[in-house]
PAKEMI-640491 format. One record per residue: residue number from 0; x, y, z of N, C-alpha, C in turn; chain. Coordinates in Angstrom, 2 decimals, m for minus. Layout:
// PAKEMI-640491
  num     n_px     n_py     n_pz    ca_px    ca_py    ca_pz     c_px     c_py     c_pz  cadena
  NUM        X        Y        Z        X        Y        Z        X        Y        Z       A
...
END
This chain:
// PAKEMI-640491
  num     n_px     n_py     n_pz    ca_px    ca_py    ca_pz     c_px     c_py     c_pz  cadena
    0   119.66   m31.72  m130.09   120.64   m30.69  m130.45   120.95   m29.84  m129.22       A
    1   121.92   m29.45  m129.02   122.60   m28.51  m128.04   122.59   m27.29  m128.16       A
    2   121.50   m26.50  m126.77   121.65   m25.06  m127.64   122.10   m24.42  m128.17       A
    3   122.12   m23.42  m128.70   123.36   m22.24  m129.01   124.03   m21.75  m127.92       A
    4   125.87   m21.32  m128.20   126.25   m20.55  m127.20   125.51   m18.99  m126.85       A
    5   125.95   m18.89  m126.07   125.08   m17.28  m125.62   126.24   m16.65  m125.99       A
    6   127.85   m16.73  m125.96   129.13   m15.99  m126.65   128.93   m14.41  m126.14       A
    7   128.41   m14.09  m125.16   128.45   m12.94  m124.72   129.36   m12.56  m123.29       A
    8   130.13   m11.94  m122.87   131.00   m11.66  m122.04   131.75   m10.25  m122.33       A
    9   131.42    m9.99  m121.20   131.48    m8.17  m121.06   132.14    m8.07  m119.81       A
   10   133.25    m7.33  m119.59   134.08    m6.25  m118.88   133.49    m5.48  m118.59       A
   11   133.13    m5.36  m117.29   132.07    m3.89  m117.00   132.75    m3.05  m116.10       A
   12   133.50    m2.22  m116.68   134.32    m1.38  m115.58   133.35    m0.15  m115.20       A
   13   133.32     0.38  m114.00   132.52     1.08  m113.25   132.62     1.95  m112.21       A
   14   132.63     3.42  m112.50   133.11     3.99  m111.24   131.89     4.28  m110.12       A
   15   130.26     4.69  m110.70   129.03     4.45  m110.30   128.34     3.58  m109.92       A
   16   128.48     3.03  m108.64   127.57     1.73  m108.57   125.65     1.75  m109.20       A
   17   125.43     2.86  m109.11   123.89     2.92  m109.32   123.76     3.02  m110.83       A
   18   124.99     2.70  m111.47   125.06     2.64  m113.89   125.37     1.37  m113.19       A
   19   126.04     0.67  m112.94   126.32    m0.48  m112.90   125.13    m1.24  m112.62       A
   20   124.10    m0.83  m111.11   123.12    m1.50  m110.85   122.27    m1.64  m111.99       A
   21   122.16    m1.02  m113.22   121.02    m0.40  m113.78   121.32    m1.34  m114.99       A
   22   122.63    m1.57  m115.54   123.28    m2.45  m116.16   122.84    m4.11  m116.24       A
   23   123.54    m4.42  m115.23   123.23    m5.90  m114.34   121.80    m5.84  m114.37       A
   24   120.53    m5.00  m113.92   119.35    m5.60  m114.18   119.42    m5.59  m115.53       A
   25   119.03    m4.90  m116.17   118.81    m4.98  m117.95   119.16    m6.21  m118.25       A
   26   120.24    m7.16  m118.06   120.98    m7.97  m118.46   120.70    m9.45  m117.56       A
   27   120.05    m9.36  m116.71   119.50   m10.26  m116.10   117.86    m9.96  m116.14       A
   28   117.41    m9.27  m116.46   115.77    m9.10  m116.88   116.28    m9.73  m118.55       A
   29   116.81    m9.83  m119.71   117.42   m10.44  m120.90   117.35   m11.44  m120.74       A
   30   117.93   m12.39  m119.65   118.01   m13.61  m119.22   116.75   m14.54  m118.98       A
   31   116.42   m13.33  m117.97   114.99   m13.90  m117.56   113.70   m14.10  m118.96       A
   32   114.12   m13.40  m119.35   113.45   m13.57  m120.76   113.50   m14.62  m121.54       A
   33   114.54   m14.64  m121.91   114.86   m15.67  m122.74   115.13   m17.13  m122.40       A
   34   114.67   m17.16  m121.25   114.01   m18.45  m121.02   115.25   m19.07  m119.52       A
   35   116.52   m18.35  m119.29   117.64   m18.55  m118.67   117.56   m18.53  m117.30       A
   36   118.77   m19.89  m117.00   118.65   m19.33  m115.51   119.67   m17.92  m115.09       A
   37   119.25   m17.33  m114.12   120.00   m16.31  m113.96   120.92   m15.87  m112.69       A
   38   122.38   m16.08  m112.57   122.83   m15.72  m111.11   123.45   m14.36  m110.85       A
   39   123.16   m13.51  m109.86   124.29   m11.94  m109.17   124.66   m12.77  m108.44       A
   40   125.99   m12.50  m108.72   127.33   m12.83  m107.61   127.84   m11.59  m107.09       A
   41   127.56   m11.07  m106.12   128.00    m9.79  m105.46   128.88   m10.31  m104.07       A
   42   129.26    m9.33  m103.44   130.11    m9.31  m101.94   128.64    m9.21  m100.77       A
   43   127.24    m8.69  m101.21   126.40    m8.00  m100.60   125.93    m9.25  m100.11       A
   44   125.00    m9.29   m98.75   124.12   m10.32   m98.41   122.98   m10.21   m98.88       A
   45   122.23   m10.96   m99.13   121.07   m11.55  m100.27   119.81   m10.03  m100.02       A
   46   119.43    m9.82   m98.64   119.02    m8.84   m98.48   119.04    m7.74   m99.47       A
   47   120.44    m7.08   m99.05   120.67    m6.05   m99.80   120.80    m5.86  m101.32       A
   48   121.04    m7.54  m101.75   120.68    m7.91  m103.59   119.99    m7.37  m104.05       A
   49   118.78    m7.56  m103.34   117.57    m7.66  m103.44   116.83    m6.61  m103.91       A
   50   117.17    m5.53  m102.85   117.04    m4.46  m103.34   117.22    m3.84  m104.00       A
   51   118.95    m4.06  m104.02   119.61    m3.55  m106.05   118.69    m3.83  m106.30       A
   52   118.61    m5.08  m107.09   117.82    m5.52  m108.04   116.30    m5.87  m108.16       A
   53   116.03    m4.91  m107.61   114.53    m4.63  m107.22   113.92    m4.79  m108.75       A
   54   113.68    m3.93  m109.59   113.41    m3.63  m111.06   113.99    m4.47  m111.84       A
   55   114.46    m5.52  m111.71   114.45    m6.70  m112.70   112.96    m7.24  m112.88       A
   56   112.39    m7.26  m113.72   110.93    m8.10  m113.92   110.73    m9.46  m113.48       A
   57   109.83    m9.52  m112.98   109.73   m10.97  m112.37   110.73   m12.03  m111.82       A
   58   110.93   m10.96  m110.62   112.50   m11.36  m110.31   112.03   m12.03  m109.04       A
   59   111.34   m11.56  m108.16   110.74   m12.35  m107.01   110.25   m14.09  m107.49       A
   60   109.47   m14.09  m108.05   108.72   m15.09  m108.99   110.19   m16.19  m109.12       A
   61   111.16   m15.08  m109.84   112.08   m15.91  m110.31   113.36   m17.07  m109.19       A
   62   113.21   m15.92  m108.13   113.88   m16.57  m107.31   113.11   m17.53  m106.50       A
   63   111.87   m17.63  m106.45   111.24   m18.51  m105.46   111.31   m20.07  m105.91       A
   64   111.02   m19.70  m107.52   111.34   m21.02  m108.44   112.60   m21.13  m109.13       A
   65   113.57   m21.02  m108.70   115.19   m21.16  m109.00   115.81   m20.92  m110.36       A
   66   114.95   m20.02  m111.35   115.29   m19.42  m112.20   116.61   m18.44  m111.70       A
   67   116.70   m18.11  m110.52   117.01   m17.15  m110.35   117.86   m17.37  m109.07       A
   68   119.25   m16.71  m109.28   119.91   m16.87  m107.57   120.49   m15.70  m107.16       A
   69   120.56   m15.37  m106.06   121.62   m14.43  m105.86   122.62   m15.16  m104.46       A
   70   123.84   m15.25  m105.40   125.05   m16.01  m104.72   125.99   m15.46  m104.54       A
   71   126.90   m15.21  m102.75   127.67   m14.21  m102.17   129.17   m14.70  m103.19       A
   72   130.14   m13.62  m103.41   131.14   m13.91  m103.92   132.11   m15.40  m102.97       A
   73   131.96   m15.59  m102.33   132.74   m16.71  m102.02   132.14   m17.72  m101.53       A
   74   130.98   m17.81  m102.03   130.28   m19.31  m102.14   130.48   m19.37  m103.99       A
   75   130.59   m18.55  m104.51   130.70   m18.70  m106.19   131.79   m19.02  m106.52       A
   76   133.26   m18.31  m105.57   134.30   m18.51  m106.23   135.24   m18.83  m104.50       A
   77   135.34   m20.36  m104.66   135.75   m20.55  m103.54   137.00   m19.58  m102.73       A
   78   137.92   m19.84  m103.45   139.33   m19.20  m102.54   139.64   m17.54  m103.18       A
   79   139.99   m17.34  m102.50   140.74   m15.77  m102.66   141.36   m15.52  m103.54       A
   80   142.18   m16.66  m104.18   143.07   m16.71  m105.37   142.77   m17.74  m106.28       A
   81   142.07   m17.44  m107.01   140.90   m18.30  m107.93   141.76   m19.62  m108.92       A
   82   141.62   m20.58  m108.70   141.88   m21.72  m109.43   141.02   m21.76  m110.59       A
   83   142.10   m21.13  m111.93   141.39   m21.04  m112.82   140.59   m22.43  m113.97       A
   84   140.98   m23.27  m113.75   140.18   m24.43  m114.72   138.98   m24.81  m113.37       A
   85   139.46   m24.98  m112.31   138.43   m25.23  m111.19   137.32   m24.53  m111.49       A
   86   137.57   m23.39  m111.40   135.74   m22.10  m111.43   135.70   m22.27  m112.72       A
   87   136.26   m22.57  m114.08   135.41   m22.99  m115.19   134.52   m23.84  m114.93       A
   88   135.07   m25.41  m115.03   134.29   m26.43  m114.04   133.52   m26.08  m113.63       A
   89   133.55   m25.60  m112.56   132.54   m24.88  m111.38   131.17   m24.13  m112.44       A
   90   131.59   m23.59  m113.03   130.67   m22.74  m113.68   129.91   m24.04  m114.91       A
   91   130.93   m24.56  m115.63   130.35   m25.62  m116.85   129.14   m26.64  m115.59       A
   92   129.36   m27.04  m114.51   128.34   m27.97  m113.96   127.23   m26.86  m113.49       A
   93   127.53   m25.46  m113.27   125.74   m24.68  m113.25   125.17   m24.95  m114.14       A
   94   126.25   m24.41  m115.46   125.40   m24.71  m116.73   124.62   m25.38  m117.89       A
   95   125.26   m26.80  m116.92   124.63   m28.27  m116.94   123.50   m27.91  m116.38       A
   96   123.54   m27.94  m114.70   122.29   m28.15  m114.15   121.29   m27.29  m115.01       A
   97   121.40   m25.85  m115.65   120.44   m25.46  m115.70   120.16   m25.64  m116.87       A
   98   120.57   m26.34  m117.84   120.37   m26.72  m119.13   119.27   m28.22  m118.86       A
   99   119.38   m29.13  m117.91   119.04   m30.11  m117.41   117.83   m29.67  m116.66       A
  100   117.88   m28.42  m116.00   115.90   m28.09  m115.12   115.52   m27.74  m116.34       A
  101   115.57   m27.63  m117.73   115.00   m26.94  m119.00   115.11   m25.67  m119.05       A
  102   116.13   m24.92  m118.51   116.30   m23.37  m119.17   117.06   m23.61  m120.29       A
  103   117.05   m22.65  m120.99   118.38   m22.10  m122.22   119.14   m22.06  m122.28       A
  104   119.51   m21.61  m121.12   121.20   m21.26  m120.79   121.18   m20.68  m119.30       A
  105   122.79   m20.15  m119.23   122.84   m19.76  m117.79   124.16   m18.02  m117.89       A
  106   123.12   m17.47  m117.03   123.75   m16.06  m117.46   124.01   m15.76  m115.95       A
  107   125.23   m14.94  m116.09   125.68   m14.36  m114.40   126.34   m13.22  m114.70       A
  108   125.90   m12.12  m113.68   126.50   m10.71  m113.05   127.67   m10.91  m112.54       A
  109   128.25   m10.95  m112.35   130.17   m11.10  m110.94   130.53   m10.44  m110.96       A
  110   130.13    m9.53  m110.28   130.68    m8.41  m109.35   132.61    m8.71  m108.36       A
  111   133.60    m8.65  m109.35   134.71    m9.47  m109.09   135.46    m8.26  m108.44       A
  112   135.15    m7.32  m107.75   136.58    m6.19  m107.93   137.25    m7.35  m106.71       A
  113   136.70    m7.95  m105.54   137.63    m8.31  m104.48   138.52    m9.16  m104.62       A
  114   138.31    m9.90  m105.93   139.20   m11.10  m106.60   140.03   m10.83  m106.91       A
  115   140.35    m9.54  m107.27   141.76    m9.59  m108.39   142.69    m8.18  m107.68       A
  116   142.12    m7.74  m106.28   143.17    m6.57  m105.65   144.98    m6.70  m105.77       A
  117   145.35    m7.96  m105.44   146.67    m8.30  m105.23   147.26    m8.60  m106.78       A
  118   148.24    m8.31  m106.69   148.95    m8.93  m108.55   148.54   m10.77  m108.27       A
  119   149.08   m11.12  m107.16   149.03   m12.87  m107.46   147.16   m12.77  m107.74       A
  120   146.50   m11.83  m107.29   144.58   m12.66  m107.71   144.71   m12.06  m109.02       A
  121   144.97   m11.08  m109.60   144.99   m10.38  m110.74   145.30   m11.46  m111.63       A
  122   146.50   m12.04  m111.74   147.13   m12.37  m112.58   146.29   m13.98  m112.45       A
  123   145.91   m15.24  m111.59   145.06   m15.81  m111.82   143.95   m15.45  m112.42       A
  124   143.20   m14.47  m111.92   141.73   m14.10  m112.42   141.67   m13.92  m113.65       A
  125   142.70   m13.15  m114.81   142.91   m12.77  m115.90   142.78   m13.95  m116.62       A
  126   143.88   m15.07  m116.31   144.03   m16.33  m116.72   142.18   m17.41  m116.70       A
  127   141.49   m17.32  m115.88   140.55   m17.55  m115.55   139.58   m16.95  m116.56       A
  128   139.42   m15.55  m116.68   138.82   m14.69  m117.65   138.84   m15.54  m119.05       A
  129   139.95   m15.82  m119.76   140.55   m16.48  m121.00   139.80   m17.91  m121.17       A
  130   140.28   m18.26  m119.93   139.73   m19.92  m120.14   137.99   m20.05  m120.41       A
  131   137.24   m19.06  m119.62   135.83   m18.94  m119.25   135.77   m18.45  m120.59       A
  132   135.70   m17.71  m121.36   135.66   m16.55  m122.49   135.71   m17.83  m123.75       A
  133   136.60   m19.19  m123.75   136.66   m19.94  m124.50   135.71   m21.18  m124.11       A
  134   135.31   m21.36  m123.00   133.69   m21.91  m122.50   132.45   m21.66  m123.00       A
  135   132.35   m20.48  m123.37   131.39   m19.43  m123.36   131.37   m19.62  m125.46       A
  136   132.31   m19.40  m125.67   131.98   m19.88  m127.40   131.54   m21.43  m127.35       A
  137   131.50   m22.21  m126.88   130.70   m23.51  m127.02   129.34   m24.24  m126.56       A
  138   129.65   m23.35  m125.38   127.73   m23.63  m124.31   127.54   m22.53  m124.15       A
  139   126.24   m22.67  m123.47   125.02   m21.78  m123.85   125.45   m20.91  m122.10       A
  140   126.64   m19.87  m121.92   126.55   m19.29  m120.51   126.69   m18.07  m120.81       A
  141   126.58   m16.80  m120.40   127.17   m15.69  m120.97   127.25   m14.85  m119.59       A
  142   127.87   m13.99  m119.00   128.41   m12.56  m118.16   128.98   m11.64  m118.58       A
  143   128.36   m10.49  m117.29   129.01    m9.30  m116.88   129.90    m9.98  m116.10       A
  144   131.27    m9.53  m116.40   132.50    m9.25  m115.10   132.54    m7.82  m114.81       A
  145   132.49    m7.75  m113.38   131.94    m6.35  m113.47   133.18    m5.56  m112.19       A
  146   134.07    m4.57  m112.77   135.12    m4.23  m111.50   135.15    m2.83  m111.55       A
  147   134.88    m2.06  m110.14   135.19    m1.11  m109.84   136.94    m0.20  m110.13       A
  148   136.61     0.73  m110.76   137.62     1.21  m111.46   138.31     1.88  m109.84       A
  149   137.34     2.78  m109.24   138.78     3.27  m108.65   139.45     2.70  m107.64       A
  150   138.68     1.90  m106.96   139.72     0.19  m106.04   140.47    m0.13  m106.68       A
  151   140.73    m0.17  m108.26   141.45    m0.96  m109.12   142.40    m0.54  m109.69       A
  152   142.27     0.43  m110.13   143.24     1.50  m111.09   143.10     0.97  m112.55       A
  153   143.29     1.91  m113.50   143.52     2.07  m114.84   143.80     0.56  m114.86       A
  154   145.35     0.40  m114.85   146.18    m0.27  m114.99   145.72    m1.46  m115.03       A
  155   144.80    m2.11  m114.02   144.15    m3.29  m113.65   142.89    m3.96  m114.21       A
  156   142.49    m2.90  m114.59   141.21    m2.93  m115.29   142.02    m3.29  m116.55       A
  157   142.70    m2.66  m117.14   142.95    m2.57  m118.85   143.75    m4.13  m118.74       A
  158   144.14    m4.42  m117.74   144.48    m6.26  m117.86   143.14    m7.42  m117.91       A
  159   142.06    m6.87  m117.07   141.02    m7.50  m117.40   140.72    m6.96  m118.55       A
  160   139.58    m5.91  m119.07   139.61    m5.65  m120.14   139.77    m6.39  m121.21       A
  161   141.06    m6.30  m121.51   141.67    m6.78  m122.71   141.15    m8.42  m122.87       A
  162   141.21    m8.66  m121.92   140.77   m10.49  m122.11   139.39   m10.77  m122.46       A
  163   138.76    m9.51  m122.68   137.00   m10.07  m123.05   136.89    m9.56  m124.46       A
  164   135.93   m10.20  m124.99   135.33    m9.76  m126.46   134.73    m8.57  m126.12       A
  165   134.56    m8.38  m125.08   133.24    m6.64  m125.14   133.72    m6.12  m123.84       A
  166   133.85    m5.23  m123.76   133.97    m4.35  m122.73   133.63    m2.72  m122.96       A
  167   133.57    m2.09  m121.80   132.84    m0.41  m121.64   134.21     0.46  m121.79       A
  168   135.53    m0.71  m121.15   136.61    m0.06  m120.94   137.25     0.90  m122.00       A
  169   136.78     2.43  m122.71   136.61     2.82  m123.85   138.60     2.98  m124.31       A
  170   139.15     3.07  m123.04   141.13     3.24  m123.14   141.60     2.09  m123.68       A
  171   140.72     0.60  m123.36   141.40    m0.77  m124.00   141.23    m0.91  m125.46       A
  172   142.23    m0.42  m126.28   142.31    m0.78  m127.99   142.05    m1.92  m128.18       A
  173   142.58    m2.84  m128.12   142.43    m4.19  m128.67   142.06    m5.21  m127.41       A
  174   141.20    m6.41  m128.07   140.93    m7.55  m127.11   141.99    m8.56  m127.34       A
  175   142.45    m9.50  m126.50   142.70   m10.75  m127.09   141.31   m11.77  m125.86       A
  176   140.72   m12.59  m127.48   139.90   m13.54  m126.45   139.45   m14.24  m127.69       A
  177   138.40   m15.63  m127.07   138.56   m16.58  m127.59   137.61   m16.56  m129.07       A
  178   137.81   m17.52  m129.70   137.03   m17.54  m131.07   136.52   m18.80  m131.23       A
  179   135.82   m18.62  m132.46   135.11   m19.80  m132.79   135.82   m21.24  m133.08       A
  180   135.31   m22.21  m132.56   135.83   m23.71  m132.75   136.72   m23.42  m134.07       A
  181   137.59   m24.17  m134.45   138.02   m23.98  m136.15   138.61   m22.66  m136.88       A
  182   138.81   m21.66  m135.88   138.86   m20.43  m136.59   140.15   m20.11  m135.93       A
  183   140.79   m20.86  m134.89   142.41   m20.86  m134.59   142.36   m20.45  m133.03       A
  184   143.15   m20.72  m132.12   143.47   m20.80  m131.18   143.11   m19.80  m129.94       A
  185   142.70   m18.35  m130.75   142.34   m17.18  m129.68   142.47   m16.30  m131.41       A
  186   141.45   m14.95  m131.18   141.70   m14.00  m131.61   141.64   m12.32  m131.33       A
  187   142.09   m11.84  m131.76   142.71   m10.34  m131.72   142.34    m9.53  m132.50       A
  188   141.01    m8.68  m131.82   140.80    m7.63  m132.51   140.98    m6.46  m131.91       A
  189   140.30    m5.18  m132.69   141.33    m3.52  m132.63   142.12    m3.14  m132.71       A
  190   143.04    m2.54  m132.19   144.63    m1.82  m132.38   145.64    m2.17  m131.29       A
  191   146.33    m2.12  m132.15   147.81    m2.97  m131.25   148.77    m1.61  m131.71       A
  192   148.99    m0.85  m131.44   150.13     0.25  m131.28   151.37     0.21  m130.27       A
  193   152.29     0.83  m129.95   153.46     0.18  m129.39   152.88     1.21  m127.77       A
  194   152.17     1.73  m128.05   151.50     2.44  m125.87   150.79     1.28  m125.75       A
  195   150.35    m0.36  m126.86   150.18    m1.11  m125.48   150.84    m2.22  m126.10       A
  196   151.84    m2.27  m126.10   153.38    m3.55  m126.51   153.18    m4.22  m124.87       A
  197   153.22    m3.60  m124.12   153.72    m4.61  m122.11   152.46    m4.94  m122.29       A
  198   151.60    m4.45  m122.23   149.46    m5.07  m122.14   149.48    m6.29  m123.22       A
  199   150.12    m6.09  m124.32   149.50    m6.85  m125.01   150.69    m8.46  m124.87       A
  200   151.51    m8.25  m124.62   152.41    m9.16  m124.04   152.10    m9.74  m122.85       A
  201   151.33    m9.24  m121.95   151.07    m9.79  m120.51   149.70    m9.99  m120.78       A
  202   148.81    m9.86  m122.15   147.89   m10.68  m122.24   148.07   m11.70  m122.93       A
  203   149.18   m12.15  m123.34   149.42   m13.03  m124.73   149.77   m14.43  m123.23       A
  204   150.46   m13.67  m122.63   151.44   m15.20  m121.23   149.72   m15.37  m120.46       A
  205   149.24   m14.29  m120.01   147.98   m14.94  m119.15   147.07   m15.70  m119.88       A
  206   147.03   m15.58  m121.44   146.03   m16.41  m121.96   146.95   m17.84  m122.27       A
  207   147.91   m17.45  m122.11   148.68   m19.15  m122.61   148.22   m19.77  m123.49       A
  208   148.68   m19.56  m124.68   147.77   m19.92  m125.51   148.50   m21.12  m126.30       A
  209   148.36   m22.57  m126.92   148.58   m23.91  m127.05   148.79   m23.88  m128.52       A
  210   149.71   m24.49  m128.95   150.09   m24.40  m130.66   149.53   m25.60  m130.94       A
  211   148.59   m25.80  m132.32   148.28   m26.89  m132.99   148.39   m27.05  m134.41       A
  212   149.66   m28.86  m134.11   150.66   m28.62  m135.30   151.90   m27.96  m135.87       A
  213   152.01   m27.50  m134.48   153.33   m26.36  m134.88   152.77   m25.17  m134.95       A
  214   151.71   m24.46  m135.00   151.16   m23.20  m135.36   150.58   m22.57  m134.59       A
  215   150.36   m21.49  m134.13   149.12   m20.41  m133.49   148.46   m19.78  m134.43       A
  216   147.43   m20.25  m134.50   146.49   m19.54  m135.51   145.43   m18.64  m134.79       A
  217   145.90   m17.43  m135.51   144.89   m16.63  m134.23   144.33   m15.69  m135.21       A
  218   143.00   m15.77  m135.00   141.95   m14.87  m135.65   141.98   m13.41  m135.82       A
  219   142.54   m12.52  m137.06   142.79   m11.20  m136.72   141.47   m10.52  m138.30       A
  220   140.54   m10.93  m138.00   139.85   m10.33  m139.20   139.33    m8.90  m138.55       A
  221   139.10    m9.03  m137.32   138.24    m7.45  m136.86   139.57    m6.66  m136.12       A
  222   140.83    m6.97  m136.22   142.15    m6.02  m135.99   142.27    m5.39  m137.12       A
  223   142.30    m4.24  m136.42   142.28    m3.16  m138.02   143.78    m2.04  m137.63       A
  224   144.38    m2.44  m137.03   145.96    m1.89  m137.01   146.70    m3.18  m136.01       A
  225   147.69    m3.18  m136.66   149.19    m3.53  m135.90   150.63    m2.96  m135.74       A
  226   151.01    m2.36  m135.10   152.54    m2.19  m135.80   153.56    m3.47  m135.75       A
  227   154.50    m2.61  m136.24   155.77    m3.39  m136.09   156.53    m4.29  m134.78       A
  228   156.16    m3.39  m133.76   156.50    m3.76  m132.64   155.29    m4.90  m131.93       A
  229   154.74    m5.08  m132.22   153.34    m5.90  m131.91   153.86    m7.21  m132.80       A
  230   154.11    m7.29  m133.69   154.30    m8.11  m134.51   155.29    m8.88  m134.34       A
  231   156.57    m8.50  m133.73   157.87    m8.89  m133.29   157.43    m9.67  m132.06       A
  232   156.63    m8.87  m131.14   156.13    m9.78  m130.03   155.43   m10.55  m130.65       A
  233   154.63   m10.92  m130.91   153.90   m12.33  m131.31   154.51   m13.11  m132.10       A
  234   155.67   m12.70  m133.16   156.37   m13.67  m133.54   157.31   m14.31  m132.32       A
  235   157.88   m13.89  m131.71   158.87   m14.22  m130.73   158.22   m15.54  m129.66       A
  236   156.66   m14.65  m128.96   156.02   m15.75  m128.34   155.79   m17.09  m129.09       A
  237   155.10   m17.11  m130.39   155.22   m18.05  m131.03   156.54   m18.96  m130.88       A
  238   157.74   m18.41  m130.96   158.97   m18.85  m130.40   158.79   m19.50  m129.47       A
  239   158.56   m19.05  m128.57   158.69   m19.51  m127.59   157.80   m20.82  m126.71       A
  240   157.15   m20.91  m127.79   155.99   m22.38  m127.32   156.34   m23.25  m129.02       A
  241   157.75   m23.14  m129.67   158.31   m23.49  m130.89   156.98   m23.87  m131.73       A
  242   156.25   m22.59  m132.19   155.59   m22.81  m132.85   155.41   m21.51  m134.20       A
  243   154.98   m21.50  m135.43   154.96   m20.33  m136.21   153.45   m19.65  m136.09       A
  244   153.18   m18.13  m135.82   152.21   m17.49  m135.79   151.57   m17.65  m137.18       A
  245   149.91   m17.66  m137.43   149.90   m17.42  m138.41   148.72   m16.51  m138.03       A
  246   148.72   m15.19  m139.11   147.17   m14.18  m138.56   146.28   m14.58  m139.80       A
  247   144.90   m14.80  m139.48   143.69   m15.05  m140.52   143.45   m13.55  m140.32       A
  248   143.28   m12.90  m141.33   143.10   m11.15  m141.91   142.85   m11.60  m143.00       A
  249   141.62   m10.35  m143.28   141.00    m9.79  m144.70   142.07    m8.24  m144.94       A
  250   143.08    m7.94  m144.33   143.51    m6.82  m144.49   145.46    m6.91  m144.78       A
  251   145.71    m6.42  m146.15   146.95    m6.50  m146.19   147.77    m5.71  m145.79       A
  252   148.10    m5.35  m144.97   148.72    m4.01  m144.10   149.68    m4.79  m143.36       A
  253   148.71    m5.84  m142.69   149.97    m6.92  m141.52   150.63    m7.69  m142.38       A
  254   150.57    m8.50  m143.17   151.49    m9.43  m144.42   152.39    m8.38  m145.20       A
  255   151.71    m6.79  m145.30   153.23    m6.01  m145.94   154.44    m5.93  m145.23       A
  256   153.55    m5.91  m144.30   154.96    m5.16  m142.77   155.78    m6.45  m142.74       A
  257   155.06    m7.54  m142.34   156.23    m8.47  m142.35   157.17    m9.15  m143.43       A
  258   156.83    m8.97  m144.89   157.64    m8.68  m146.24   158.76    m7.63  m145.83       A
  259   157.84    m6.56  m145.34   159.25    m5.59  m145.82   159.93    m5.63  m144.19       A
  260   159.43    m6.24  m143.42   160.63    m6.57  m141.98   161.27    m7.68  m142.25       A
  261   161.02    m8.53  m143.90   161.02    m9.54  m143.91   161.56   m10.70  m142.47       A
  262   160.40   m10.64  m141.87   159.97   m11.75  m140.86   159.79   m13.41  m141.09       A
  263   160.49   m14.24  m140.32   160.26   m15.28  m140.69   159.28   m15.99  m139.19       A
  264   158.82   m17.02  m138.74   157.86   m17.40  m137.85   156.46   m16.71  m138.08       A
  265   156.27   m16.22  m138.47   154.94   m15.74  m138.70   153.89   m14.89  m140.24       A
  266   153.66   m15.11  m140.30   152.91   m15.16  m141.57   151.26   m15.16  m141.75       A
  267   150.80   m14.25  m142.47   149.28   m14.03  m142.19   148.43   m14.82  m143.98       A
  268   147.38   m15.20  m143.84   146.91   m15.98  m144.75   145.18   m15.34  m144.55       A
  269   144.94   m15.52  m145.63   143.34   m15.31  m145.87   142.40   m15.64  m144.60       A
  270   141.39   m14.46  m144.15   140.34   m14.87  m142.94   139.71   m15.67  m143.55       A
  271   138.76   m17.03  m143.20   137.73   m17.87  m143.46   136.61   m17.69  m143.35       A
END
């Protein structure tokens, strides 16, 4: 049998490097625990890792016997402008190997702010985020993505953000990210209000998300608002990959609105 996924992936936005350091150990001392191999991907040379992460438990131990790595950001993620199915790949064969030396799984820190400065790394990396995030519900890998807020701005962050199931980012209302095998294509939880209609549209194109059967079925049981204007966008995208939205909700609030907008392409049906 194939382990369980680890389905954990966190947005760690950060203006303190020394909450962040303190973070990343907790979460790689977790790892180390539970039987995992464990990698920090930082900008820092191994030296200075080291020291961060001094107070991880049996972290020396860990690295001598390859439980444990600490790997510079561009030996992890080759180019500057990240080829996003490539560094999945890239990442699915760690998580081979370390499923194959007999760990559990494989957990990593990525310390990403230098990846995504420019709109062209942004807008790959985001895309990258999505694809990894839908990796991560099937094998056993889980991360911190971890980006300095004020190199980044608001703005940049709340585009990463939005693409993870968990994040610190407390301004990002709603996620879009991936779901369980069978449960539809990507899902969408928290609030969708019309202050983030452009966010939630420029997360809908970076996740690119694939119609099956004619449909987007996208998981909305833990979205607990939508408006009107949210709704128009996702019907439209649906359009636009000629396919009909459908939302899985336990909540009738989104199926009224589109009765009384009477909306056609999209249509919400019972969560599973």
């Amino acid at each position: 049998m194939s382990p369980a996924p680890c389905s954990r992936h966190l947005c760690w936005s950060y203006d303190d490097p020394a909450a962040f350091d303190a973070r990343a150990r907790d979460f790689l001392a977790e790892g180390l625990a539970a039987g995992e191999r464990v990698w920090y991907v930082g900008p820092e040379e191994p030296d200075r890792l080291v020291e961060r992460l001094r107070d991880v438990a049996g972290l020396p131990d860990a690295l001598r016997r390859g439980a444990a790595r600490l790997v510079s950001t561009t030996t992890a993620y080759a180019d500057r402008v990240v080829d996003p199915p490539a560094q999945v790949a890239a990442y699915a064969a760690a998580t081979d190997e370390a499923l194959a030396s007999g760990y559990t799984g494989f957990r990593v820190v990525a310390e990403a702010t230098a990846l995504v400065r420019t709109p062209t790394q942004l807008a790959a990396f985001t895309r990258y985020e999505h694809l990894i995030d839908r990796y991560m519900r099937i094998r056993p890998m889980s991360a911190i993505c971890a980006y300095h807020r004020p190199e980044l701005g608001d703005r940049a962050i709340a585009e990463l953000a939005c693409l993870h199931p968990e994040t610190n980012a407390e301004d990002v209302l709603f996620r879009l990210h991936a779901c369980a095998p069978g449960d539809g294509v990507a899902a969408i939880s928290g609030e969708l209000d019309k202050l983030h209609q452009e966010l939630f549209m420029t997360a809908l194109e970076r996740a690119d998300l694939t119609p099956v059967d004619g449909e987007l079925v996208v998981q909305a049981a833990a979205l607990r608002f939508v408006d009107h204007r949210c709704l128009l966008h996702l019907r439209e995208y649906g359009r636009s990959r000629g396919a009909e939205v459908v939302l899985r909700t336990g909540r009738n609030s989104a199926g009224r609105l589109i009765d009384l907008l009477g909306l056609t392409g999209i249509r919400v049906e019972a969560a599973r």
